[in-house]
C-alpha positions in Angstrom: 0.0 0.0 0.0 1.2 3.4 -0.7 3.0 5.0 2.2 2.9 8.4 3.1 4.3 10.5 5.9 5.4 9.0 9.2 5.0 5.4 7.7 1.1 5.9 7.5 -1.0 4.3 4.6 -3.6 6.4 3.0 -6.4 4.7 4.7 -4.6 6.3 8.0 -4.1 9.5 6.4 -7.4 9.6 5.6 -8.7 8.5 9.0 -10.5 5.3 7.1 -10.5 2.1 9.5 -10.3 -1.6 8.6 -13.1 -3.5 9.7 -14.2 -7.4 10.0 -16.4 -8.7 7.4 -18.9 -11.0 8.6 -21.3 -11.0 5.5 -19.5 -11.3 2.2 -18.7 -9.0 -0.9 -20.5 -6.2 -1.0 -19.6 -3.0 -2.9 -20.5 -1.3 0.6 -17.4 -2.8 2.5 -15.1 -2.3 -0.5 -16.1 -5.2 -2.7 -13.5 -8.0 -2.7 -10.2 -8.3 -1.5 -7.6 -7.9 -4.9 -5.5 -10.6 -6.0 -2.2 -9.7 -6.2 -2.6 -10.2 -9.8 -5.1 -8.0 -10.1 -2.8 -5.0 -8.6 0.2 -6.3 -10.8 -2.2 -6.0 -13.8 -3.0 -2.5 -13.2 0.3 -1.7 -12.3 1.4 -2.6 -15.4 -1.6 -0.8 -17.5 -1.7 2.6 -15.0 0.7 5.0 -17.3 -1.1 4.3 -20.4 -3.7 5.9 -22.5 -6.0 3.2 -24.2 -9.3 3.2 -26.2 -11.7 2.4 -23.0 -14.3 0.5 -25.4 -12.3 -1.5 -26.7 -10.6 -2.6 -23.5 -14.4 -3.1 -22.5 -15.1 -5.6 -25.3 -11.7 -7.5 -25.5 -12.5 -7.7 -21.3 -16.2 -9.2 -21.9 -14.9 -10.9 -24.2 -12.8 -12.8 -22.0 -14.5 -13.0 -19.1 -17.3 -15.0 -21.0 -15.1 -17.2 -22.8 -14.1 -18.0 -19.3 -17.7 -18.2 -18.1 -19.4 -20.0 -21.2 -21.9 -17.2 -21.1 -22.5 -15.4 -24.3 -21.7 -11.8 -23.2 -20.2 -10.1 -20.5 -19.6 -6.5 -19.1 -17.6 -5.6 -16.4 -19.0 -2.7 -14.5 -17.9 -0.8 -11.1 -20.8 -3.0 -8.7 -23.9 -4.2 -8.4 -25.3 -0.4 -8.7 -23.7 -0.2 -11.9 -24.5 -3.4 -13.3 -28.2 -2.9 -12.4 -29.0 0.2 -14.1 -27.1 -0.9 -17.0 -29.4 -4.1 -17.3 -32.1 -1.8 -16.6 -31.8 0.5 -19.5 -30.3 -2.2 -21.8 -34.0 -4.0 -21.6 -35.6 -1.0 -21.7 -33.7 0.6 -25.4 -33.0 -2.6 -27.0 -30.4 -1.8 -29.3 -32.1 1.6 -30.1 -30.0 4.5 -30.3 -32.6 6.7 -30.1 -34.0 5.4 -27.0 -30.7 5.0 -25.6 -29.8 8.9 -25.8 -33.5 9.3 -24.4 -33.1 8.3 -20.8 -33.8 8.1 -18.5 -37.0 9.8 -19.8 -38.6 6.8 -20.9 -41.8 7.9 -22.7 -42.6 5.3 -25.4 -40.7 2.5 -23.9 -41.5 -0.4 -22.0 -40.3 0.8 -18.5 -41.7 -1.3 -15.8 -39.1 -3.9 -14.2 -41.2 -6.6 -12.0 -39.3 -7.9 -9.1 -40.4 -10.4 -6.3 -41.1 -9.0 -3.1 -38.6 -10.9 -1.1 -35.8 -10.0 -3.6 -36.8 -6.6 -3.8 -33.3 -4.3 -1.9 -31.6 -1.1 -1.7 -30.0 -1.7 -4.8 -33.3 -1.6 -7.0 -33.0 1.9 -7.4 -30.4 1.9 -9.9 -33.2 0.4 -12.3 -34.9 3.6 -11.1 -32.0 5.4 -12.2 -32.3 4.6 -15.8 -35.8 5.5 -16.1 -37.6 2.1 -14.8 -40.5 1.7 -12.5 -39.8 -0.6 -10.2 -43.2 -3.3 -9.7 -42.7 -5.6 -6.2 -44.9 -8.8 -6.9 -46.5 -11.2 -4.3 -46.0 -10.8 -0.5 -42.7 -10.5 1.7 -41.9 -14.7 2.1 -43.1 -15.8 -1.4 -43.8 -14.8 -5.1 -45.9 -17.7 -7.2 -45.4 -18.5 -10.9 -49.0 -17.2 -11.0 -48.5 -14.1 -9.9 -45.8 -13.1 -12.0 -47.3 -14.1 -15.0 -50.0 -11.7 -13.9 -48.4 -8.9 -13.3 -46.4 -9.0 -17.1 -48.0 -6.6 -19.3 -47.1 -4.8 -22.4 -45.2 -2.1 -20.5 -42.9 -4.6 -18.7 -39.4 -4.3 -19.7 -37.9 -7.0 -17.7 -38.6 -9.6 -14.7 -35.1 -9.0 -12.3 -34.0 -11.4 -10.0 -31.4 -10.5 -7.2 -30.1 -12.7 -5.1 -30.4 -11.5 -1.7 -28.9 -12.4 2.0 -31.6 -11.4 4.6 -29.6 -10.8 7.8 -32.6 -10.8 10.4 -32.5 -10.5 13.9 -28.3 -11.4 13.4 -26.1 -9.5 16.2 -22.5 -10.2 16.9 -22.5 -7.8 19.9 
């Protein structure tokens, strides 16, 4: 870690604590640890200038050649990565639409989500433009209900998975 006056690193400087992590990653307690590959490899690409889409697609590239999915994207979180999928179902591969939000007049714009997925993160499919729609109660969402709730304005169905901590206390 960089080192700065009186042998301090600039977490100190900056008065920023470590802390345990008793959940998992999360973007709120600094994502995931880096591999030291990971540091080398940005070491080694820090002093240069590069075309930022193209790094993009040679990354996502990669990544789902590793993965056997079809596409990939690498974003900066789940934030990121949500409002991204938001707008992407909601413009297609319209350009017009695209350069439209997140004023989505025209567009299919509602996002249903079950009510026991539904977190603080689904506001970054508000943050393109989407309505958010919880369906079924707190503890369950049937197949039925669902498939009742889809309509001609529904953009996409999400599905987060989420780690309810309730009641948990390590004090």
């Amino acid at each position: 870690m960089l080192k700065g006056t009186h042998g301090q690193n600039m977490l100190e400087r900056l008065g920023v604590g470590p802390l345990i992590n008793g959940h998992h990653w999360r973007t709120l307690l600094g994502g995931s640890i880096m591999l030291p590959e990971v540091l080398d490899a940005m070491v080694e690409s820090a002093d240069t200038f590069l075309n930022i889409t193209e790094l993009h697609q040679k990354a996502g590239e990669y990544i789902a050649e590793l993965s056997g999915a079809d596409m990939a994207l690498v974003t900066a979180g789940c934030t990121g990565a949500q409002l991204l999928q938001a707008a992407a179902c909601m413009t297609g591969i319209d350009e017009s639409k695209v350069s439209q939000l997140p004023d989505t007049t025209g567009m299919k714009n509602e996002i249903l989500i079950g009510k026991p997925q539904a977190n603080h993160y689904d506001g970054a499919f508000r943050l393109a433009g989407a309505k958010v729609i919880e369906v079924g109660t707190e503890t369950d969402t049937t197949p039925d209900e669902l498939a009742n709730a889809i309509n001609d304005k529904t953009a996409a169905v999400a599905y987060t998975w989420v780690m309810r901590w309730k009641g948990l206390s390590l004090e």
